[in-house]
VMD Tcl script that builds the backbone (N, CA, C; Angstrom):
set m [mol new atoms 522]
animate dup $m
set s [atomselect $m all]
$s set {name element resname resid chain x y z} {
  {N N UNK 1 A 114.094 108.447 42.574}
  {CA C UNK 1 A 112.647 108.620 42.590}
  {C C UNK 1 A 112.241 109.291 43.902}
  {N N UNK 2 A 111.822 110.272 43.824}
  {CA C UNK 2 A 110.809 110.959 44.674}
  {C C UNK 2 A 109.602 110.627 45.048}
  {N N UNK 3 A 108.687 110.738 46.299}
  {CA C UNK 3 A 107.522 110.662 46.664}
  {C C UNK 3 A 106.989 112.203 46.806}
  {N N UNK 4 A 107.879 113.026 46.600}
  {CA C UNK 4 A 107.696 114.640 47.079}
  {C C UNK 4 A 107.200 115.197 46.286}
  {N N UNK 5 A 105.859 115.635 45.806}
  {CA C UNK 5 A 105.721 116.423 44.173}
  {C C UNK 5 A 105.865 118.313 45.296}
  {N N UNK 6 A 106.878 119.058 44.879}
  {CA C UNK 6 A 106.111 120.614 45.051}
  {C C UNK 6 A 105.571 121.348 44.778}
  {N N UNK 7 A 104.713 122.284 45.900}
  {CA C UNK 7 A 103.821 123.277 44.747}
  {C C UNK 7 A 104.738 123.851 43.754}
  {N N UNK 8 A 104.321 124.570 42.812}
  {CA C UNK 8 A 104.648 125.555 42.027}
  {C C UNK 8 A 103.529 127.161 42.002}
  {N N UNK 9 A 104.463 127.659 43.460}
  {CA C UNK 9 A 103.372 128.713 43.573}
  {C C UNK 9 A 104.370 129.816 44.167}
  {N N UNK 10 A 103.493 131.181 44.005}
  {CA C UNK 10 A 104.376 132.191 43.976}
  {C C UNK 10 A 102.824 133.254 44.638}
  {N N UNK 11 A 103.830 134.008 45.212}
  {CA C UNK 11 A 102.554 135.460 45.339}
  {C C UNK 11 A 102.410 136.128 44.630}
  {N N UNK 12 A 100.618 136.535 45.114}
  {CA C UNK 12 A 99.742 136.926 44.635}
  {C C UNK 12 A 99.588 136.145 42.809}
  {N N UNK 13 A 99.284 135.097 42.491}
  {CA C UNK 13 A 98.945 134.056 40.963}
  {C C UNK 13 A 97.386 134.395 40.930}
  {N N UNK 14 A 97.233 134.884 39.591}
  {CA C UNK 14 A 96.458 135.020 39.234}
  {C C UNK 14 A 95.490 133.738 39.982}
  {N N UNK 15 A 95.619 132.788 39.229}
  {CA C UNK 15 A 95.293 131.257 39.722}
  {C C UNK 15 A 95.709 130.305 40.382}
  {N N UNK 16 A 95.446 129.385 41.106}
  {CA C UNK 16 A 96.026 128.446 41.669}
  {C C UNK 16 A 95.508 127.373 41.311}
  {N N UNK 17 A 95.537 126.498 40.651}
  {CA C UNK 17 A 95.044 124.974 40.053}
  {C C UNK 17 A 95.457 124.309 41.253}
  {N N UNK 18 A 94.294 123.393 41.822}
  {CA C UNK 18 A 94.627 122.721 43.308}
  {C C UNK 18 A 94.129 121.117 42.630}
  {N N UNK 19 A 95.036 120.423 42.575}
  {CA C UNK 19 A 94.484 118.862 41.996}
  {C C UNK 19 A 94.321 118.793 43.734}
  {N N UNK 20 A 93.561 117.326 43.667}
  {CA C UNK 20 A 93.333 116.743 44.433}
  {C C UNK 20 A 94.348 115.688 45.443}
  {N N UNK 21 A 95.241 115.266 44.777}
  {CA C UNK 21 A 96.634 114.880 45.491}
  {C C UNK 21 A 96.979 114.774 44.044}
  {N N UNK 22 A 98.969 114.293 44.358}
  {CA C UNK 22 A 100.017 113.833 43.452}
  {C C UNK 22 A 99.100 112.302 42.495}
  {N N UNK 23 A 99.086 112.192 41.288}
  {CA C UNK 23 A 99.141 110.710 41.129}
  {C C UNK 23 A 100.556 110.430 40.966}
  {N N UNK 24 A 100.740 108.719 41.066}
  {CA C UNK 24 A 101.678 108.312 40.977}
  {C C UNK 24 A 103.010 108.375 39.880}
  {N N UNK 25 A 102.221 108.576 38.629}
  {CA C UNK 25 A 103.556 109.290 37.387}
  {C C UNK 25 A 104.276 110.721 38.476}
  {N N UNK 26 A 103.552 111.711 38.688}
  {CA C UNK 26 A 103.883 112.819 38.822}
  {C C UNK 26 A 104.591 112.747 40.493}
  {N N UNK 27 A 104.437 112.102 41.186}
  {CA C UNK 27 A 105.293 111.994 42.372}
  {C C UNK 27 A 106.697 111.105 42.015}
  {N N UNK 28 A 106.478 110.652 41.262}
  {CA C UNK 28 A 107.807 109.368 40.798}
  {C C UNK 28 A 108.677 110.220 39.909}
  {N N UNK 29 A 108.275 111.231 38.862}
  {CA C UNK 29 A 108.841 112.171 37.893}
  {C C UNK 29 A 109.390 113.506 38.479}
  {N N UNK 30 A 108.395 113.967 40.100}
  {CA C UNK 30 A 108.151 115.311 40.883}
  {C C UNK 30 A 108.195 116.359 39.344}
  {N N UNK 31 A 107.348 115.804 38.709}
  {CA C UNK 31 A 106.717 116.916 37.915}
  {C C UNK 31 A 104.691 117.160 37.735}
  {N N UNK 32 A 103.939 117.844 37.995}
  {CA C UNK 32 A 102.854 117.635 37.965}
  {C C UNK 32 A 102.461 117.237 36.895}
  {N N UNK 33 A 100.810 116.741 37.278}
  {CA C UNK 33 A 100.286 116.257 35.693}
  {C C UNK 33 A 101.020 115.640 34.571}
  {N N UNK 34 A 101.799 114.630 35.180}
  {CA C UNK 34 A 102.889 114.132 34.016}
  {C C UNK 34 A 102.182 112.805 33.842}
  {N N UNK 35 A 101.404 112.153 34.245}
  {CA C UNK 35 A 100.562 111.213 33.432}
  {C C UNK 35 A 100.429 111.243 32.049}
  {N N UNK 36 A 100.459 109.844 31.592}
  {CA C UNK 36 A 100.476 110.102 30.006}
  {C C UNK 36 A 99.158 110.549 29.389}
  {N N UNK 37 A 97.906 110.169 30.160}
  {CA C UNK 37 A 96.635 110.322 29.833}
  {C C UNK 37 A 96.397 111.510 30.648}
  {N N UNK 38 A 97.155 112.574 31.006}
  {CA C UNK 38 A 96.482 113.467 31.660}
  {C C UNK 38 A 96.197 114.618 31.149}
  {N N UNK 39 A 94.854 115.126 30.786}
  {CA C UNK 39 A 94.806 116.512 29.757}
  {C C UNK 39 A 94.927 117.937 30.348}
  {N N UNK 40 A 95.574 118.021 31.868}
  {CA C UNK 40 A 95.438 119.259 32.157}
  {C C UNK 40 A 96.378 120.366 31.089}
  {N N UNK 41 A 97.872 120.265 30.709}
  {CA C UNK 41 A 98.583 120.547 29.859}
  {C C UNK 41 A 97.670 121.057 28.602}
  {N N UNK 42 A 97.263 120.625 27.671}
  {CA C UNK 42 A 96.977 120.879 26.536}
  {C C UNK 42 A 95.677 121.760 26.920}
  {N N UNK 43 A 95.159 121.672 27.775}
  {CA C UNK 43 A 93.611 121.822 28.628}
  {C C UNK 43 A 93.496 123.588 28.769}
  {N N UNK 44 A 94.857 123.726 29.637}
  {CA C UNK 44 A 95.103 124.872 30.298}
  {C C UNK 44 A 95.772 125.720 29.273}
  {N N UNK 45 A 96.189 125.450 28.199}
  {CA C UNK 45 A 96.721 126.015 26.851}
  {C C UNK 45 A 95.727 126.335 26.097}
  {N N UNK 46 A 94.867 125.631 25.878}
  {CA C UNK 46 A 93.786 125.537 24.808}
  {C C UNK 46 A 92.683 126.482 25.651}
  {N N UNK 47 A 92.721 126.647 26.320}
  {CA C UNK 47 A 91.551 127.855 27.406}
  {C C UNK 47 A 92.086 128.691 27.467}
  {N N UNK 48 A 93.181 129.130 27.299}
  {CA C UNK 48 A 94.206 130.204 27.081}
  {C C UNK 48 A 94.745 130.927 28.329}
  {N N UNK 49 A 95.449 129.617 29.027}
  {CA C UNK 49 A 96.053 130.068 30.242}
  {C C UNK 49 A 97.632 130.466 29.897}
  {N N UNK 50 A 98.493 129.580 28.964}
  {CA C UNK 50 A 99.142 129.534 28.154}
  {C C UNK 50 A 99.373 129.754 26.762}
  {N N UNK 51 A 100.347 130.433 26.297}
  {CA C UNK 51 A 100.581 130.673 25.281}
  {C C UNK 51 A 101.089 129.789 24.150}
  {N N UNK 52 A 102.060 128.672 25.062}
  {CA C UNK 52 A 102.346 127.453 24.315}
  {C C UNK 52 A 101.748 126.158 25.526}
  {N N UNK 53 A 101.349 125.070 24.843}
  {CA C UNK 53 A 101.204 123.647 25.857}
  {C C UNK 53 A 102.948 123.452 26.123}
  {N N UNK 54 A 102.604 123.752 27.615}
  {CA C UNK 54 A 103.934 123.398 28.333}
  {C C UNK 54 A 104.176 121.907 28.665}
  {N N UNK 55 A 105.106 121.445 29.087}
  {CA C UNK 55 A 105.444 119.873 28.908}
  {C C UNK 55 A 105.612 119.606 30.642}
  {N N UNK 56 A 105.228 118.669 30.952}
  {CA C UNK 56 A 105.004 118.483 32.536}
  {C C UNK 56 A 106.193 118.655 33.194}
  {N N UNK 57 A 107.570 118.489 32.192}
  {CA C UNK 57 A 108.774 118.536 32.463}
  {C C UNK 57 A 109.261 119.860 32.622}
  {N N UNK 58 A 108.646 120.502 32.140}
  {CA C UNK 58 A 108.645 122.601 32.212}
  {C C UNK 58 A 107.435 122.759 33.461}
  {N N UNK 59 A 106.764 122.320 33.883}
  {CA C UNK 59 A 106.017 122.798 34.873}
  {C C UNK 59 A 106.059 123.789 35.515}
  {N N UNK 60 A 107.302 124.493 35.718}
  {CA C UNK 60 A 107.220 125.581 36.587}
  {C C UNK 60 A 107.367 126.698 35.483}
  {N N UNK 61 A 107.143 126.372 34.227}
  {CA C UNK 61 A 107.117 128.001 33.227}
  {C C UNK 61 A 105.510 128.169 33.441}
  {N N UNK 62 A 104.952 127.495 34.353}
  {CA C UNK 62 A 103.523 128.000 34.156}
  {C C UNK 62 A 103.501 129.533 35.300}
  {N N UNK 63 A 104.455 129.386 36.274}
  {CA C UNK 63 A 104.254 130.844 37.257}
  {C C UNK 63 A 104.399 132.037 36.206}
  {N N UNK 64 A 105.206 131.742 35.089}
  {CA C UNK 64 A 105.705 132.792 34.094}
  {C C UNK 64 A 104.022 133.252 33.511}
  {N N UNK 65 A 102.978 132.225 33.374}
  {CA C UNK 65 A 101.556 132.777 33.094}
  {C C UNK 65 A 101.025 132.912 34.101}
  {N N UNK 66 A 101.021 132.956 35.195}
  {CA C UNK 66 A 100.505 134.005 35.930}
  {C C UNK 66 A 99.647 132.828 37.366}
  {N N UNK 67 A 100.163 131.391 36.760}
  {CA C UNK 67 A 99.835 130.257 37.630}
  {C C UNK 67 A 100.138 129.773 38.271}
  {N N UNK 68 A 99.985 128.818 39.339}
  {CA C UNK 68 A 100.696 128.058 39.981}
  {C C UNK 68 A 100.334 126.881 39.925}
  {N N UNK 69 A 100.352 125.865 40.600}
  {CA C UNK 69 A 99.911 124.709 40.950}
  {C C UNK 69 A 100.448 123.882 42.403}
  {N N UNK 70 A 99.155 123.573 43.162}
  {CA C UNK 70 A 99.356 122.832 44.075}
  {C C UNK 70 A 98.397 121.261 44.479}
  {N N UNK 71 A 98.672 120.822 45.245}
  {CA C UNK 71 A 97.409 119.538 45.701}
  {C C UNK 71 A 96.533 119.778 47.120}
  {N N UNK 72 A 95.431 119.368 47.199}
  {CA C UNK 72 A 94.760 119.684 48.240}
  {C C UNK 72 A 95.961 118.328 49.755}
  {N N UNK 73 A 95.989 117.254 49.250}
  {CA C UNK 73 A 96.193 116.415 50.020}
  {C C UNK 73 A 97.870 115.770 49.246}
  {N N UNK 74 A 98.898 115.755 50.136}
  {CA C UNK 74 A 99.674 115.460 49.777}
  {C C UNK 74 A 100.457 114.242 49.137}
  {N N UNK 75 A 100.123 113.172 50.105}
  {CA C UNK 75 A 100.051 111.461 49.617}
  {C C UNK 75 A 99.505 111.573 48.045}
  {N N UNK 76 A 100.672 110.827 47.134}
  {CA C UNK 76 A 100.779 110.397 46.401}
  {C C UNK 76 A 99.703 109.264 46.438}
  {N N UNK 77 A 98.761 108.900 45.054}
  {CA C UNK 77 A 98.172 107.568 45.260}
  {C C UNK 77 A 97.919 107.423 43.580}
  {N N UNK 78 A 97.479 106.181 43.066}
  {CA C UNK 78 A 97.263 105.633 42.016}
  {C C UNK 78 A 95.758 106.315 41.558}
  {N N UNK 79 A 94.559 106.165 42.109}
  {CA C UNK 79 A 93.520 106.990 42.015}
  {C C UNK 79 A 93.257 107.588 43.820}
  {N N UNK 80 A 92.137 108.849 43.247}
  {CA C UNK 80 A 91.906 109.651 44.385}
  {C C UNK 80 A 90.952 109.409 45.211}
  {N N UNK 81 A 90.296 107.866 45.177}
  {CA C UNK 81 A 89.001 107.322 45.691}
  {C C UNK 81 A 89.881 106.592 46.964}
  {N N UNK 82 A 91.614 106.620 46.762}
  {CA C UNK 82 A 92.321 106.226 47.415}
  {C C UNK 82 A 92.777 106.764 48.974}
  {N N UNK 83 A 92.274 108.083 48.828}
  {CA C UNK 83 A 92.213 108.966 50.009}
  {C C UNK 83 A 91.131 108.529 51.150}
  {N N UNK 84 A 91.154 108.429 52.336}
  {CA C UNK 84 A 90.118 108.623 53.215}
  {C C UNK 84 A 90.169 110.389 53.984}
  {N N UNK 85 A 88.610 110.180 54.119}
  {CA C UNK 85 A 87.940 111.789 54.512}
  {C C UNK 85 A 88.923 112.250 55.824}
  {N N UNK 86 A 89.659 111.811 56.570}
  {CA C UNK 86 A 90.416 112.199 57.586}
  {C C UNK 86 A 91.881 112.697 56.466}
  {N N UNK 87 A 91.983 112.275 56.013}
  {CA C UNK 87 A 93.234 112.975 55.535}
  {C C UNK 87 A 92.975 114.577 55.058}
  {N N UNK 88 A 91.705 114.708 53.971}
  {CA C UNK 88 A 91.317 115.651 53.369}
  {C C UNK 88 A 91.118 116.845 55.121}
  {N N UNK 89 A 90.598 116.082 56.223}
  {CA C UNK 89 A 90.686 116.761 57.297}
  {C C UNK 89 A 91.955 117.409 57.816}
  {N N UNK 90 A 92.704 116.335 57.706}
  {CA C UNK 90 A 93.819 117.344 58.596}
  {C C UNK 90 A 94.795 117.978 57.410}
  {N N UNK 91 A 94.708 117.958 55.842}
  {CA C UNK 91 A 95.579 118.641 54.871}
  {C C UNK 91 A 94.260 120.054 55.082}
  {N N UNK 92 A 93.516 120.504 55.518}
  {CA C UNK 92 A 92.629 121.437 55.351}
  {C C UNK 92 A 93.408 122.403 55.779}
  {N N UNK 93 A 93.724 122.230 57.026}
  {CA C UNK 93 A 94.220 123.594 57.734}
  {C C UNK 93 A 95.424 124.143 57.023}
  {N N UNK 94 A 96.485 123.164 56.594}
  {CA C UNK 94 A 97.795 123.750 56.043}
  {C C UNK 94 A 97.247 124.293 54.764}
  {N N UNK 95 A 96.643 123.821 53.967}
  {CA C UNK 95 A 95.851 123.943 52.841}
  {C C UNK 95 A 95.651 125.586 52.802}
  {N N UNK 96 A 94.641 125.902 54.117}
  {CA C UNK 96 A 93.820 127.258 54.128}
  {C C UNK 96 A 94.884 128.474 54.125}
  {N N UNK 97 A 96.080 127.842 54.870}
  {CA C UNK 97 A 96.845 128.727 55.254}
  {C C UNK 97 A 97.997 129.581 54.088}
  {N N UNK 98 A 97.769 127.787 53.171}
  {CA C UNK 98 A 98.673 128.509 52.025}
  {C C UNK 98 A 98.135 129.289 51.558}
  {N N UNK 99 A 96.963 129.017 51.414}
  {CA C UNK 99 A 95.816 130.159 50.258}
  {C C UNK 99 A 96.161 131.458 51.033}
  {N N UNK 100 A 96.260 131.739 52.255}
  {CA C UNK 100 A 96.205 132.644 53.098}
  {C C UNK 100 A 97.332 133.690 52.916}
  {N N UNK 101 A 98.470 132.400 52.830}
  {CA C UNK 101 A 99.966 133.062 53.018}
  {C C UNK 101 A 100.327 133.873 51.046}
  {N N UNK 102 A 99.582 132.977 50.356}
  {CA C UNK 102 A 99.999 133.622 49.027}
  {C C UNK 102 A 99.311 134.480 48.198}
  {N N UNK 103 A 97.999 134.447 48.504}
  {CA C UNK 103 A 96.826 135.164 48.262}
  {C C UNK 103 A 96.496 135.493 46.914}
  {N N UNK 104 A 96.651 134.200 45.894}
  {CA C UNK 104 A 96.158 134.106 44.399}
  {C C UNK 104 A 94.332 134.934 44.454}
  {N N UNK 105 A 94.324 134.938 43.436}
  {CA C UNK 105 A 92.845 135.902 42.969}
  {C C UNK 105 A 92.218 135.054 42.482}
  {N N UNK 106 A 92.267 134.039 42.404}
  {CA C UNK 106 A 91.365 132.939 41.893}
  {C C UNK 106 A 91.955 131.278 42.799}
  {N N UNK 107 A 91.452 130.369 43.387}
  {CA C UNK 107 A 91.479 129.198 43.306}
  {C C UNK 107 A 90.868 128.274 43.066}
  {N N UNK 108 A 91.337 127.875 41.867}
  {CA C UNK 108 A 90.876 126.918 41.061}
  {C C UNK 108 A 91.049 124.927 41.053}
  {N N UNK 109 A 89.696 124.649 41.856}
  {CA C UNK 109 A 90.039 123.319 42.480}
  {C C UNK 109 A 89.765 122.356 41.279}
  {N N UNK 110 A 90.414 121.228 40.921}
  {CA C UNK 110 A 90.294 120.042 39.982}
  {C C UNK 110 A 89.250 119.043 40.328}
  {N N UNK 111 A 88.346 119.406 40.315}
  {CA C UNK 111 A 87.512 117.961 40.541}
  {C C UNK 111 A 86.805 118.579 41.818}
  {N N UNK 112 A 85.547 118.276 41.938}
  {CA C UNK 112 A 84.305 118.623 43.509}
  {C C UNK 112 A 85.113 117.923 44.344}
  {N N UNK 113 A 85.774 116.205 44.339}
  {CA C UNK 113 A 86.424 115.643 45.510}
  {C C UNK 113 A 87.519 116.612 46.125}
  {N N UNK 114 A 88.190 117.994 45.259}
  {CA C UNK 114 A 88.773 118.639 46.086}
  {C C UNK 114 A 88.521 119.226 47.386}
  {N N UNK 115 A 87.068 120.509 46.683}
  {CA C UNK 115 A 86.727 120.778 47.148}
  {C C UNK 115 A 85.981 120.123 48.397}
  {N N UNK 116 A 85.490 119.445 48.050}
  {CA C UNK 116 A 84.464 118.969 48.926}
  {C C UNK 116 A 85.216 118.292 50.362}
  {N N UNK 117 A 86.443 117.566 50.153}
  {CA C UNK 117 A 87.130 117.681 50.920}
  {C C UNK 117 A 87.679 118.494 52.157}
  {N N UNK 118 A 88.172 119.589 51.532}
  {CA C UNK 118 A 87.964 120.292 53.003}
  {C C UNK 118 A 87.061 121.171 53.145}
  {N N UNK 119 A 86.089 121.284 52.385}
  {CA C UNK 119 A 85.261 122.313 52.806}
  {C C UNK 119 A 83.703 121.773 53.648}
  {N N UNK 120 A 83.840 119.825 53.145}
  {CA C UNK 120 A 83.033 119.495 53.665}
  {C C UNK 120 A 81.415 119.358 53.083}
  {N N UNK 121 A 81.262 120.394 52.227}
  {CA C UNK 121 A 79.763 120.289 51.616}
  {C C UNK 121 A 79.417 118.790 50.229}
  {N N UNK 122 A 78.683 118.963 50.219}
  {CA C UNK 122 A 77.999 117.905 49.501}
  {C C UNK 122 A 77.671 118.178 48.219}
  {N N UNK 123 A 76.980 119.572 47.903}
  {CA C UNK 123 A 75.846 119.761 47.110}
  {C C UNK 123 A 76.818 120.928 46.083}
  {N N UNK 124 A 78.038 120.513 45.562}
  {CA C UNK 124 A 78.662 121.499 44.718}
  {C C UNK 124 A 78.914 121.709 43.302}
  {N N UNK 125 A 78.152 123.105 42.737}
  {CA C UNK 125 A 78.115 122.910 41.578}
  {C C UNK 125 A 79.372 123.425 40.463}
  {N N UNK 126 A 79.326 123.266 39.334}
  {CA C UNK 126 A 80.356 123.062 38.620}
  {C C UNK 126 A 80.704 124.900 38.771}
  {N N UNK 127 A 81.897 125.392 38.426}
  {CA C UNK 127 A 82.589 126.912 38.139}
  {C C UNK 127 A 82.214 127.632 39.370}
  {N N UNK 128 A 81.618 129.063 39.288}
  {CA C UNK 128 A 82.692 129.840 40.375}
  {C C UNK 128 A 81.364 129.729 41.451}
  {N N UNK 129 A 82.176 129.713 42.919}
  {CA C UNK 129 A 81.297 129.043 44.045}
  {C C UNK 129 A 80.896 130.953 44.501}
  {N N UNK 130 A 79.777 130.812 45.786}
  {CA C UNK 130 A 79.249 131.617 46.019}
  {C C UNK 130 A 80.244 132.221 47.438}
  {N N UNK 131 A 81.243 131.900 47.408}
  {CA C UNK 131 A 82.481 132.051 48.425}
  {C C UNK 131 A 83.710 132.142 48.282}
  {N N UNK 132 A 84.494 133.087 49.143}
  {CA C UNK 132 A 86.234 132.891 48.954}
  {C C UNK 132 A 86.452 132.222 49.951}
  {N N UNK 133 A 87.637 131.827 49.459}
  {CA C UNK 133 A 88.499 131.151 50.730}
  {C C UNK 133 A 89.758 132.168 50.587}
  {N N UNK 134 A 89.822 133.111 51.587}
  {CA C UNK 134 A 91.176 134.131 52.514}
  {C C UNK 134 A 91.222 135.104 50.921}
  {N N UNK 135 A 90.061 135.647 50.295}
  {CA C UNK 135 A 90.103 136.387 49.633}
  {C C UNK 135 A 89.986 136.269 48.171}
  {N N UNK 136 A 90.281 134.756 48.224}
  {CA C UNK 136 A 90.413 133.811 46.682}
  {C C UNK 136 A 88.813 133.709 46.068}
  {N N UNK 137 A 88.747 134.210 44.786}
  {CA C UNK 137 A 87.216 133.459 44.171}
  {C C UNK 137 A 87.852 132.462 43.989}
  {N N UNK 138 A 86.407 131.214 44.416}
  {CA C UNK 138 A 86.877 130.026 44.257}
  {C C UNK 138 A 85.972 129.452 42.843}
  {N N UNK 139 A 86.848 128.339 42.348}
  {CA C UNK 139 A 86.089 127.756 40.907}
  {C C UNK 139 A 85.803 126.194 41.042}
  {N N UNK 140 A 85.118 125.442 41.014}
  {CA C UNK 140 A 85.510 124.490 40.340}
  {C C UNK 140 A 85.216 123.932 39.112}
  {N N UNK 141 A 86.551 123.329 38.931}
  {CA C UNK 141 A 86.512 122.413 37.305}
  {C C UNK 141 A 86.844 121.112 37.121}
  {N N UNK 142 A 86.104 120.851 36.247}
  {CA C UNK 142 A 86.206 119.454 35.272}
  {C C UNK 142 A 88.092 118.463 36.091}
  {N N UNK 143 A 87.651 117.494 36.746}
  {CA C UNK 143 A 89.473 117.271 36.502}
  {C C UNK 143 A 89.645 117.062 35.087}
  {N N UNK 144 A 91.162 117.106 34.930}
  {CA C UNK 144 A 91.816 117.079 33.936}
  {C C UNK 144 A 92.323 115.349 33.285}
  {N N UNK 145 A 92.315 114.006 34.501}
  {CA C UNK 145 A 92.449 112.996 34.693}
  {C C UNK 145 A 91.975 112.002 33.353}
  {N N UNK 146 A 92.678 111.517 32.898}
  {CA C UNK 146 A 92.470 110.742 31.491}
  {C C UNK 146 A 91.180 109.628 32.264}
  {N N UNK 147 A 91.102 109.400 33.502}
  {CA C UNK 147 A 90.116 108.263 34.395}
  {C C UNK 147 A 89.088 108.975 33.890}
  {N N UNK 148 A 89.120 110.653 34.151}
  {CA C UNK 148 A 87.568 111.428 34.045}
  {C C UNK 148 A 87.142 110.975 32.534}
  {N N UNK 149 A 86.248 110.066 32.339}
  {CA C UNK 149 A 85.660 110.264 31.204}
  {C C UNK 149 A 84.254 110.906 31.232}
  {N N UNK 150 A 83.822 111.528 32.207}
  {CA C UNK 150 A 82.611 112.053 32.267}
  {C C UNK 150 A 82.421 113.435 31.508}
  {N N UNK 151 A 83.703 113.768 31.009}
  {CA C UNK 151 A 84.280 115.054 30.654}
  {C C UNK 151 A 85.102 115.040 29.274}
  {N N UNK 152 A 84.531 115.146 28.057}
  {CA C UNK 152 A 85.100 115.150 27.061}
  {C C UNK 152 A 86.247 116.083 26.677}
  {N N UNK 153 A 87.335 116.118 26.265}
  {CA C UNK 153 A 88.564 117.185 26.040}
  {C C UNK 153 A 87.750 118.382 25.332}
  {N N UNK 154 A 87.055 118.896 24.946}
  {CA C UNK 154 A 86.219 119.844 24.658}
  {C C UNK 154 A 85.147 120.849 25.296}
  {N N UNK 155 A 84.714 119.950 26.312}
  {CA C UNK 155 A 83.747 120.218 27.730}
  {C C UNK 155 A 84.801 120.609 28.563}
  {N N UNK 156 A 86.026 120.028 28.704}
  {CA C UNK 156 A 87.042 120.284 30.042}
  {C C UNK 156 A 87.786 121.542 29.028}
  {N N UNK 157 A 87.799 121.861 28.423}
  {CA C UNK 157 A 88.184 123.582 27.430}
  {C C UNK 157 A 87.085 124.363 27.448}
  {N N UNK 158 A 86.095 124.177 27.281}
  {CA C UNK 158 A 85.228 125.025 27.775}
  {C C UNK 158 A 85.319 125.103 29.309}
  {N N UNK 159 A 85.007 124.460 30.215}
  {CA C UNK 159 A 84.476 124.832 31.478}
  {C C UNK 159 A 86.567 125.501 31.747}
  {N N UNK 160 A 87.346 125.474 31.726}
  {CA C UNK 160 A 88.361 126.087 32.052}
  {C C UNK 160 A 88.709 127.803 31.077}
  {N N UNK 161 A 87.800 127.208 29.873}
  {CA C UNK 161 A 88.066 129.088 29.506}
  {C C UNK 161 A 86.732 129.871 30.389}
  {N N UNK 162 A 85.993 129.478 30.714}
  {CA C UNK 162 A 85.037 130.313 31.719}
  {C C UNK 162 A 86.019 131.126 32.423}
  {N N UNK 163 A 86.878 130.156 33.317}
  {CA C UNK 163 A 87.631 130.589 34.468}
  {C C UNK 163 A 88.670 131.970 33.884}
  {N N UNK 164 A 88.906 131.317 32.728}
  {CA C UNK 164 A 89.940 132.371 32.194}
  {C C UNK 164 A 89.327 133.631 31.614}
  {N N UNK 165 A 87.837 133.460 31.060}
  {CA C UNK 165 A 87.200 134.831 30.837}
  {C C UNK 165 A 87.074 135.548 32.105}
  {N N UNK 166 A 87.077 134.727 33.363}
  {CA C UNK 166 A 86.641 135.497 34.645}
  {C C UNK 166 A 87.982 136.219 34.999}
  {N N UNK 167 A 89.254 135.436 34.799}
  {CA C UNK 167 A 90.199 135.970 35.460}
  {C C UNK 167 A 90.802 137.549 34.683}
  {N N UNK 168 A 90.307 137.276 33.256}
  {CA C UNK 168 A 90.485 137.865 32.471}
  {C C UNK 168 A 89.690 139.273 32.561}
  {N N UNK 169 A 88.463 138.998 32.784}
  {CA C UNK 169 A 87.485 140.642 33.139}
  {C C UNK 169 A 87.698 141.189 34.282}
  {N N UNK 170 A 88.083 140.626 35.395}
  {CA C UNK 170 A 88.198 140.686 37.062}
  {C C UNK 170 A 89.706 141.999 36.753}
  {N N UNK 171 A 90.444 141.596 36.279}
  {CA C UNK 171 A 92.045 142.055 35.607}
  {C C UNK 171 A 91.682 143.082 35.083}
  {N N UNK 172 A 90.702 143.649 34.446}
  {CA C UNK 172 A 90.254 144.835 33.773}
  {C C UNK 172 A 89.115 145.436 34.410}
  {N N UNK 173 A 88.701 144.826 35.732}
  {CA C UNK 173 A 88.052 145.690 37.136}
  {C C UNK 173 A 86.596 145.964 36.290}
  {N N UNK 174 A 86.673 144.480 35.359}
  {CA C UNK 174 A 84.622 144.346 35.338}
  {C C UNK 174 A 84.266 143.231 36.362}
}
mol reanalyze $m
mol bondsrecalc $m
mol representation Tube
mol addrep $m
């Protein structure tokens, strides 16, 4: 058993899906989103990031669509209410730098607690923000978290094919 989940990221990804840290299935498995209740998988298929729903255990055939995946904050935890605001502080800087060093065209954060984390603001609304971070349009979306029930599996497919119509017209230089 591992505590280590890694990104799955590559230069220049279309997208970068940034959860908020590891939960505990997916640091214990070091496969992402491997929770049994977790809908990012079927989520990110069904918005048409994927061609087939990949299995958390394939995780890295998602660079093959044009994705990656990383966490804002590294610590593994059971829920993300589990974090204190100093951590989200000092994962910021390494954070900025990856965005920096790989330079995806979209980053796409899981949940406002990502964002809001290192960026600090309060007042953030849902899909694409009025800012990049090191060149990235930034998004946010719905988490994917079987906890989120604020977000029906239908609402969290919609608000993620937005992202994909954007990444999708941006790619054809509308």
């Amino acid at each position: 058993m591992t505590n280590d989940l890694p990104d799955i990221i590559a230069d220049r990804l279309d997208v970068l899906f940034c959860g908020i840290n590891p939960g505990m299935t997916a640091a214990a498995t070091g496969h992402h989103f491997a929770g049994r209740n977790n809908r990012f998988w079927r989520v990110i298929h069904r918005a048409g990031f994927t061609p087939t729903e990949i299995s958390p255990k394939d995780d890295r055939a998602i660079l093959r669509c044009g994705c990656g995946l990383t966490s804002v904050v590294k610590r593994p935890t059971a829920r993300a209410d589990q974090l204190s605001p100093e951590e989200f502080t000092l994962a910021a800087a390494e954070f900025e730098q990856k965005i920096a060093r790989y330079a995806p065209r979209f980053v796409a954060f899981l949940g406002k607690a990502a964002y809001r984390g290192i960026s600090g603001q309060r007042d953030i609304p849902w899909g694409r923000q009025p800012v990049r971070l090191h060149g990235a349009a930034v998004w946010i979306l719905p988490n994917p978290s079987g906890r989120n029930r604020a977000f029906g599996f239908d609402q969290l497919v919609d608000a993620y094919r937005q992202l994909q119509a954007s990444v999708a017209l941006e790619a054809l230089g509308t």
